[in-house]
Legacy VTK file of the C-alpha trace (Angstrom):
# vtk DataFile Version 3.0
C-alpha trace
ASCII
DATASET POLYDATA
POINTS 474 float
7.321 193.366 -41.521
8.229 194.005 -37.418
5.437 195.365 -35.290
6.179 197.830 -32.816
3.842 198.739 -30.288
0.753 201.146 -31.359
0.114 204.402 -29.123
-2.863 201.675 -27.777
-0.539 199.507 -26.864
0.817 202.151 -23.758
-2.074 200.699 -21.825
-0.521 197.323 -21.341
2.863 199.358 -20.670
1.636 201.719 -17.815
-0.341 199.539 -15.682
0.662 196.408 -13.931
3.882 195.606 -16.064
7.483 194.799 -14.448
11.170 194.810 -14.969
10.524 191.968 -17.912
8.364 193.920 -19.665
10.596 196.790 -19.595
13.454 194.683 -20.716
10.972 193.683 -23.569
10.166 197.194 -24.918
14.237 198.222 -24.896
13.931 194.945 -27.123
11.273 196.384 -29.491
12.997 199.612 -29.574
16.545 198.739 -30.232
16.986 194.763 -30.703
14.800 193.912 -33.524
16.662 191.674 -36.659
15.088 194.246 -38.921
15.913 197.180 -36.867
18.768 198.351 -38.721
17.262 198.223 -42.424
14.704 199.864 -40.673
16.805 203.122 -39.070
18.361 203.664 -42.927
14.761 205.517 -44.266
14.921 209.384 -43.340
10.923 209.316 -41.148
12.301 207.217 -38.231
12.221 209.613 -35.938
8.679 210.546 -36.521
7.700 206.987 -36.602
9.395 206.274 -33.271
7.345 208.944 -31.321
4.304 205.795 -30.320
7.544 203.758 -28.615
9.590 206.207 -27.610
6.073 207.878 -25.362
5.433 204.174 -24.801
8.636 203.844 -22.753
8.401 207.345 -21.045
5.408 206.648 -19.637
6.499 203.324 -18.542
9.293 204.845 -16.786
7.433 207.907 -15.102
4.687 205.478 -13.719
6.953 202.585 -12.743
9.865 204.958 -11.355
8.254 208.361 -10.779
10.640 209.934 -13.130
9.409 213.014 -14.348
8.669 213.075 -18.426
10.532 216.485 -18.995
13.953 214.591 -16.934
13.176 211.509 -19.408
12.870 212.826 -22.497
15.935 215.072 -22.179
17.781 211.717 -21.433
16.272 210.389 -24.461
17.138 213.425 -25.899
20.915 213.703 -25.182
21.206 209.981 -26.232
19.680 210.916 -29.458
21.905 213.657 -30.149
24.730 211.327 -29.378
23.905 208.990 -32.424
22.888 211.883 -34.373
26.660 213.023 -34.016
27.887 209.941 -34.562
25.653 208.947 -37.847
25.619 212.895 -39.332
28.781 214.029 -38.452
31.008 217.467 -37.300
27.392 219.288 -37.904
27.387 222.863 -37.111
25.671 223.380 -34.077
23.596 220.262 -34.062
20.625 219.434 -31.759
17.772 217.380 -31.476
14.611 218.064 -30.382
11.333 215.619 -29.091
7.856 217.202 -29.073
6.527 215.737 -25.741
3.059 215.548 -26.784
2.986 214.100 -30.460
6.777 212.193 -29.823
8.007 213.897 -32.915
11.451 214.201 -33.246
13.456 216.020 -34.851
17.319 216.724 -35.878
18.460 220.430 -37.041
22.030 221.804 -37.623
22.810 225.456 -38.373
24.488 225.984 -42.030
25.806 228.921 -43.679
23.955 229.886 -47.311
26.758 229.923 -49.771
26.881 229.499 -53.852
29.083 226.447 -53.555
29.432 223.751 -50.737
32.642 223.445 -49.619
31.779 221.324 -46.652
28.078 219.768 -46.489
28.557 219.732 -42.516
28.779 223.664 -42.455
27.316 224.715 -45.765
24.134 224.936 -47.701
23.303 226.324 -51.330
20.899 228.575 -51.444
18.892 226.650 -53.142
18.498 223.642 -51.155
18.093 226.420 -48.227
15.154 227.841 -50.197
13.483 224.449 -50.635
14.103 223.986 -47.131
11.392 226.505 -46.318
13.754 230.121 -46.557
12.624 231.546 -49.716
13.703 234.930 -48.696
17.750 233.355 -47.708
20.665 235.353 -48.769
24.584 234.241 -49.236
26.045 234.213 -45.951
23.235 233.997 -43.976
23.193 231.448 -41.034
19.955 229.037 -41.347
18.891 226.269 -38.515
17.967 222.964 -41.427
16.114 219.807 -40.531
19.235 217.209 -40.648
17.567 214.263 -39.480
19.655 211.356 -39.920
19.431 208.895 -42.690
21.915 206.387 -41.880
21.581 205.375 -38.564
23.422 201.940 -38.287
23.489 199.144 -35.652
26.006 200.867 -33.559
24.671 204.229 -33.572
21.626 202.573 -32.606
23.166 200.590 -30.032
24.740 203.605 -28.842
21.878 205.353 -28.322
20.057 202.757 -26.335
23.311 202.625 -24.253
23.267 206.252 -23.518
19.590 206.807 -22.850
19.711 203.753 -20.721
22.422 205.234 -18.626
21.107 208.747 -18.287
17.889 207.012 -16.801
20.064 205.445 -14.151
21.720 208.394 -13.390
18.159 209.834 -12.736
16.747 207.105 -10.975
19.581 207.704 -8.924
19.095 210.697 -8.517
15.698 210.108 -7.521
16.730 207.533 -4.952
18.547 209.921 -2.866
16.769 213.005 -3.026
13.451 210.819 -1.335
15.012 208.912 1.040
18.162 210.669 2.148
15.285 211.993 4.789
13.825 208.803 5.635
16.399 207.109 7.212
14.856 205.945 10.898
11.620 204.719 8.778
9.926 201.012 8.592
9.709 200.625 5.031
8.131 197.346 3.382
9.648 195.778 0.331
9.930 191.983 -1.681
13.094 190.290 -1.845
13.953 190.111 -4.924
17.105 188.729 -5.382
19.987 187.757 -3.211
23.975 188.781 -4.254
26.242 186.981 -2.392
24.389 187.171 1.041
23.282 190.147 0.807
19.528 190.709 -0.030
18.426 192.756 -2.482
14.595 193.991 -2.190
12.029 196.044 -4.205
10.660 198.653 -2.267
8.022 199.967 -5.649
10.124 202.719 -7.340
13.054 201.797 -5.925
15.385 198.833 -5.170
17.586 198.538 -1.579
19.948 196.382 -0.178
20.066 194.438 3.123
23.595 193.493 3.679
24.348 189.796 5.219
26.112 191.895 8.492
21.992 193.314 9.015
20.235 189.992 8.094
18.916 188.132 11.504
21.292 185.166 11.581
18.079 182.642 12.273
15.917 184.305 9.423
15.615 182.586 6.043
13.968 184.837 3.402
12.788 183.367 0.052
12.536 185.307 -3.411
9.123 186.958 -3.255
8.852 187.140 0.196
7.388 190.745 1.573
9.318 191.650 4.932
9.620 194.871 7.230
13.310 196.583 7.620
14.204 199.731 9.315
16.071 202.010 7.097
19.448 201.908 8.312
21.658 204.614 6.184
21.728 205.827 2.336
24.927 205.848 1.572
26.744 207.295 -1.410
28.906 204.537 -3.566
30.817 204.603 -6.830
27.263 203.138 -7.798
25.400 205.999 -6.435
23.241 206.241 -3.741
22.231 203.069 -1.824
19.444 202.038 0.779
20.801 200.099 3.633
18.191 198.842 5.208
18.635 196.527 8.490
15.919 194.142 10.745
19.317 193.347 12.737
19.761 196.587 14.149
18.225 197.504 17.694
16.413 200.466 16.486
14.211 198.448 14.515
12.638 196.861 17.454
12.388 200.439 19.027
10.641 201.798 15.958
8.347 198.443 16.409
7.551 199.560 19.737
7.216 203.297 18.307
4.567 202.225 15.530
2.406 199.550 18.415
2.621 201.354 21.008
1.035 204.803 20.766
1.960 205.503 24.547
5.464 205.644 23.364
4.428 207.699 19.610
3.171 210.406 22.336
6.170 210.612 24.564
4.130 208.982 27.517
6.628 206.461 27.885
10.058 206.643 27.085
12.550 203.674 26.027
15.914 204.602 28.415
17.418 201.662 26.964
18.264 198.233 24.566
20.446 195.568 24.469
19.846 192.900 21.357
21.542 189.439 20.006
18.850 189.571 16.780
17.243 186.501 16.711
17.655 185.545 20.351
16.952 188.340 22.779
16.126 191.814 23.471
16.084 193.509 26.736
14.164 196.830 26.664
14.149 199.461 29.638
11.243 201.391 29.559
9.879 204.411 31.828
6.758 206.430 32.320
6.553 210.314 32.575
2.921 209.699 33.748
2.848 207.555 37.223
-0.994 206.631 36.334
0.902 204.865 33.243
2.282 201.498 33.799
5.130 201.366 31.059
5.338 197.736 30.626
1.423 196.781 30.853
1.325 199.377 28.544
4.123 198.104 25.791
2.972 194.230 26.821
-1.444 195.405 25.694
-4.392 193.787 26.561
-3.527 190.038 26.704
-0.500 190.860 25.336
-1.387 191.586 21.996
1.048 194.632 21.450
4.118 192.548 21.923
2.997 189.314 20.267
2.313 191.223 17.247
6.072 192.597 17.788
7.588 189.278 18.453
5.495 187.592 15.494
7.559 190.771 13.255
10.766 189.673 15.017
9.791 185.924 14.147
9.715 184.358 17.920
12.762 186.547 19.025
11.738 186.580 23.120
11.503 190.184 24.041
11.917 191.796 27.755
10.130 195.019 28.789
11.644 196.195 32.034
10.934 199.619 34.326
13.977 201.444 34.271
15.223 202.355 37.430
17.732 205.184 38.438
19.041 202.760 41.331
21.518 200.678 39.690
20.776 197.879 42.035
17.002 198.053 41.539
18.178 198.717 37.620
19.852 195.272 37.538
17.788 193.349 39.223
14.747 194.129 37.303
16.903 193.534 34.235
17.928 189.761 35.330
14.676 188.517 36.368
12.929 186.652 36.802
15.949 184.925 38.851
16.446 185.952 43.131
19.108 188.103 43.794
20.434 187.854 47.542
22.371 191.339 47.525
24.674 193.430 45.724
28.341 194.740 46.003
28.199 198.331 43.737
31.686 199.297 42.938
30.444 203.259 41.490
33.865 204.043 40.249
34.567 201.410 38.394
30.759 200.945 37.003
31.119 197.349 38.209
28.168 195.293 40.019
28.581 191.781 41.786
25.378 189.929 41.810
24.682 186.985 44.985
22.232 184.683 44.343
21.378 181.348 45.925
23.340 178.128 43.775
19.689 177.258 42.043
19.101 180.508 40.601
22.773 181.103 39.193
22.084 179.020 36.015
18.581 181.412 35.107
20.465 184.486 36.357
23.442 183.949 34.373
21.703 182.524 31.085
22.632 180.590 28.162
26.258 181.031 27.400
26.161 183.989 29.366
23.188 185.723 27.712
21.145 186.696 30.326
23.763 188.320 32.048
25.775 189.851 28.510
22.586 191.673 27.934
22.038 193.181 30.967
25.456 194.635 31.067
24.862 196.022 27.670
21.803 197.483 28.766
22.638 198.687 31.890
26.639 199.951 30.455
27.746 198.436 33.932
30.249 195.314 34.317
27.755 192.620 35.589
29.337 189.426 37.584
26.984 187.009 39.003
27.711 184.280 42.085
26.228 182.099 44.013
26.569 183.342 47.250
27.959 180.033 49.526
30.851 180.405 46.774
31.624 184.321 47.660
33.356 183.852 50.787
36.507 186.066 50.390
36.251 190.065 49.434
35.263 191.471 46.136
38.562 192.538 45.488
40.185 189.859 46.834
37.788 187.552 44.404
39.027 189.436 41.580
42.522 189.078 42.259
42.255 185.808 42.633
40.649 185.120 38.943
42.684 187.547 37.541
45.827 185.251 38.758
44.236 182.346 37.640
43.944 183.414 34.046
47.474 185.421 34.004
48.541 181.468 35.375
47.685 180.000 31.333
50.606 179.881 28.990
49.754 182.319 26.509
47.048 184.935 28.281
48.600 187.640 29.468
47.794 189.729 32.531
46.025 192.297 30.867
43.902 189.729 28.601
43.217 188.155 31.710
41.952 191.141 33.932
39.751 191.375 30.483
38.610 188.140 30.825
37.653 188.495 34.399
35.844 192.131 34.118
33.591 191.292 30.956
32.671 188.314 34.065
34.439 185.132 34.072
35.832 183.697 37.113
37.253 180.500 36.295
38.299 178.233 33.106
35.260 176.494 32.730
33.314 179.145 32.658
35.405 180.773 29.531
34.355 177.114 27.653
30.768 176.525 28.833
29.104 180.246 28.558
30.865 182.118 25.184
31.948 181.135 22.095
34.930 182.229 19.892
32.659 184.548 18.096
31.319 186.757 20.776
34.656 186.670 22.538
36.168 187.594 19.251
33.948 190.633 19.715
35.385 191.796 23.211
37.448 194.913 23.374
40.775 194.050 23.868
40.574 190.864 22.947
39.927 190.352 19.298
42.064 188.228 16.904
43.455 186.563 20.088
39.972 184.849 20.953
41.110 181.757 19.310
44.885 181.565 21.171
43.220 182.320 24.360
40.398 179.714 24.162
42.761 177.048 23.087
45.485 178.141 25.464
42.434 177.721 28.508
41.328 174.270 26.586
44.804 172.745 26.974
45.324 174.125 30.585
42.529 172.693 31.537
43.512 168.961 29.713
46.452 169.175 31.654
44.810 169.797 34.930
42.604 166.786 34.469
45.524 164.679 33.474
47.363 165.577 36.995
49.077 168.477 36.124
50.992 170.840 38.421
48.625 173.210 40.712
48.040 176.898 38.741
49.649 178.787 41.792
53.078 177.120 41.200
53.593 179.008 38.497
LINES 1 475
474 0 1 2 3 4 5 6 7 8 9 10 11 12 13 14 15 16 17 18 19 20 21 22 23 24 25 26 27 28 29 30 31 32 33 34 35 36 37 38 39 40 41 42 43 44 45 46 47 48 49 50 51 52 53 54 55 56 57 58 59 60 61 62 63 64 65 66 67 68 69 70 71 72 73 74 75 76 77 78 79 80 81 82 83 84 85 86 87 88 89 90 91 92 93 94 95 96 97 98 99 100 101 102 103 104 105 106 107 108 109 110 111 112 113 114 115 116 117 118 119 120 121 122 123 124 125 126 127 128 129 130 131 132 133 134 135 136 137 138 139 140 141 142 143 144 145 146 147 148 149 150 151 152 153 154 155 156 157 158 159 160 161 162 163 164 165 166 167 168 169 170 171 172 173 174 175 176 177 178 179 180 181 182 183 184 185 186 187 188 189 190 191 192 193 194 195 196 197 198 199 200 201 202 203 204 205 206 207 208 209 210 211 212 213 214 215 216 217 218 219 220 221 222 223 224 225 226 227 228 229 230 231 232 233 234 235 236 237 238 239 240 241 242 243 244 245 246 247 248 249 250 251 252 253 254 255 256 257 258 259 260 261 262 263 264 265 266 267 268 269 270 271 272 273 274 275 276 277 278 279 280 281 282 283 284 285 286 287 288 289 290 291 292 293 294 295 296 297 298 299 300 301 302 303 304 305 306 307 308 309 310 311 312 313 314 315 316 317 318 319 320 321 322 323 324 325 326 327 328 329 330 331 332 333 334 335 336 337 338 339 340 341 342 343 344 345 346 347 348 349 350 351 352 353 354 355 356 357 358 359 360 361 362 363 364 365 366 367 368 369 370 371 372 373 374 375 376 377 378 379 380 381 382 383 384 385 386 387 388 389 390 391 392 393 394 395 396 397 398 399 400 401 402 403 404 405 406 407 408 409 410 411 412 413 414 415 416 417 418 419 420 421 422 423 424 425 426 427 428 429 430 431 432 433 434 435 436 437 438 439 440 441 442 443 444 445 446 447 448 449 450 451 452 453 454 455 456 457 458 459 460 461 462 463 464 465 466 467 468 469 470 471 472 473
């Protein structure tokens, strides 16, 4: 004889059970080898009630579904394989006692002396054994129909439907709490990955990281608990769907947000970010308060505040700058802690050319360009950085000249190559020693020619070093 779980057995169900156990009970409820002899005797659906609760409360503790949105899911299902089982009933429906789990099928039948259809008929004298003793001919009566002859399918079916329903709720559920929470830290455990995406468990519901907001140097491992900053919930053919992000540059802001109460109160104010996730982050900070030192006050006592940020941001090297409303004073806060000699501002064109002495070009400049990439994101000014024994003729004339010297490659064109130069190249080499194909790829302008251009520079400079003809002659 199959055991199914005893009204004591909702204990084990409601506390501490997961997504197995759940996939166990829809076992006991629908998938047992017995479970279709079983369905054929008429009291099913009062001996059902224990598992049916059993699941219900499962769901409501687990999910936070309400009961009354589960058990009309369960309900609808049922009336689904009621349909299918009993037929073109007259006005069937199904009810489910929440309390006791009792349920129940009725259908409304017309009294008549002889059934011409059992699906809309009823003698009166099954009607009066059916509890109407005082039933006339033509009267309409609501009977108890409850199916006898549930089979596999109709079973199946009504797992099938019920199961769906809950998504739909769950759903439901999903966007109606967070479509308010986006701009949160949440906390969840990676729980499985598709494709490269991650999927985690945040408690009631699940989210999704995708691989374009993972941290390219971050490995994360089933199980694992991690931080994100909830990105977007966005509406699929799925339904709704947390995006949640630890790539994205607010995150670090809300970090700073949620350590440093300075900036919770409005005492200090972040003017600006600029991030490569996994790398770098420049932060421009400023105080309302001039007793308030913004960055002593986002770096803590010993630092605490921001190693606790960078341990989040796992070794990512953070930089807390004072803003400045003095672009010049702006940048050079930004690319410390390298010497700037002076500055050439060109205000119309938002551009800034940076002198500095030959042995701090290298720290000012960065790796591949970092350094000086991220203060021109942060600063949303053009940034070009020389040593200043190399800057002998005019700005403009300097420009010119690079500009020429790019247009000069097979295969860039003039307007690729005034690119080239304004994002803060000068020469060749420094196209192939300080980007790759992947952040030029992500220039304006520039694009799906990244790859022509930096094989076009590659082969112009081969040829130089082989003895080729001077770039001027063409």
């Amino acid at each position: 004889m199959v055991r199914f779980p005893s009204v004591t057995d909702r204990k084990e169900l409601s506390v501490g059970i997961g997504a197995d156990m759940l996939e166990s009970v829809n076992n006991r409820l629908f998938c047992y080898p017995g479970f279709r002899d079983w369905l054929t005797t008429r009291d099913w659906l009062t001996t059902m009630n224990a598992e049916i609760l059993a699941v219900v409360e499962f769901w409501e503790k687990e999910k936070g579904i309400p009961k009354d949105v589960l058990l009309g899911a369960i309900q609808e299902s049922l009336m689904q394989a009621a349909k299918k089982a009993v037929g073109p009933a007259r006005d069937l429906r199904v009810s489910i006692d929440g309390r006791s789990g009792d349920i129940k099928a009725w259908a409304k039948l017309v009294v008549a002396e002889k059934v011409l259809s059992k699906h809309d008929q009823i003698t009166i004298f099954s009607a009066r054994r059916a509890g109407h003793p005082d039933v006339k001919i033509g009267e309409e009566i609501e009977v108890e129909v409850t199916p006898a002859g549930f089979g596999r399918i109709a079973a199946q079916f009504a797992k099938q439907a019920m199961m769906a329903q809950l998504r739909r709720a769950e759903k439901a559920m999903v966007y109606d709490e967070f479509k308010d929470r986006v701009g949160e830290l949440v906390n969840g455990t990676v729980r499985r990955f598709e494709r490269s995406d991650v999927v985690l468990d945040l408690g009631k519901f699940e989210a999704v990281m995708p691989n374009r907001e993972r941290v390219p140097t971050e490995e994360y491992q089933i199980g694992e608990r991690i931080r994100c900053y909830v990105k977007a919930v966005e509406q699929t053919p799925r339904g709704p769907e947390i995006v949640l992000s630890r790539a994205d540059p607010n995150f670090v802001i809300k970090l700073f947000k949620v350590e440093v109460t300075e900036i919770g109160d409005g005492t200090i104010e972040i003017k600006g970010i600029a991030r490569e996730p996994g790398f770098r982050t420049k932060l421009a900070v400023f105080s309302r308060d001039p007793k308030v030192d913004p960055v002593g006050a986002c770096v803590g006592l010993r630092g605490q505040r921001v190693k606790n940020i960078v341990r989040e941001l796992n070794n990512e090297k953070v930089d807390i700058i004072p803003w400045s409303p003095d672009i010049r004073k702006y940048v050079e806060n930004a690319l410390a802690p390298a010497k700037l000699k002076s500055f050439e501002v060109d205000e119309q064109r938002k551009r800034v050319l940076a002198l500095t002495s030959p042995d701090q070009l290298s720290l000012a400049i960065g790796k591949r360009g970092q350094n000086a990439r991220l203060t021109s994101r942060l600063t949303g000014w053009s940034i070009d950085i020389e040593a200043e024994a190399s800057v002998l003729p005019g700005f403009d004339q300097k420009v010119a000249n690079a500009v020429r010297e790019f247009a000069s490659v097979p295969g860039i064109t003039e307007e690729q190559a005034r690119i080239l130069v304004t994002i803060g190249f000068h020469s060749l080499e420094d196209v192939i020693q300080q980007i790759g194909i992947e952040d030029l790829q992500g220039m304006e302008g520039i694009g799906s020619d990244a790859e022509s251009i930096l094989e076009a520079i590659r082969g112009e400079l081969t040829r130089r070093a082989a003895g080729g003809a001077d770039p001027e002659a063409h």
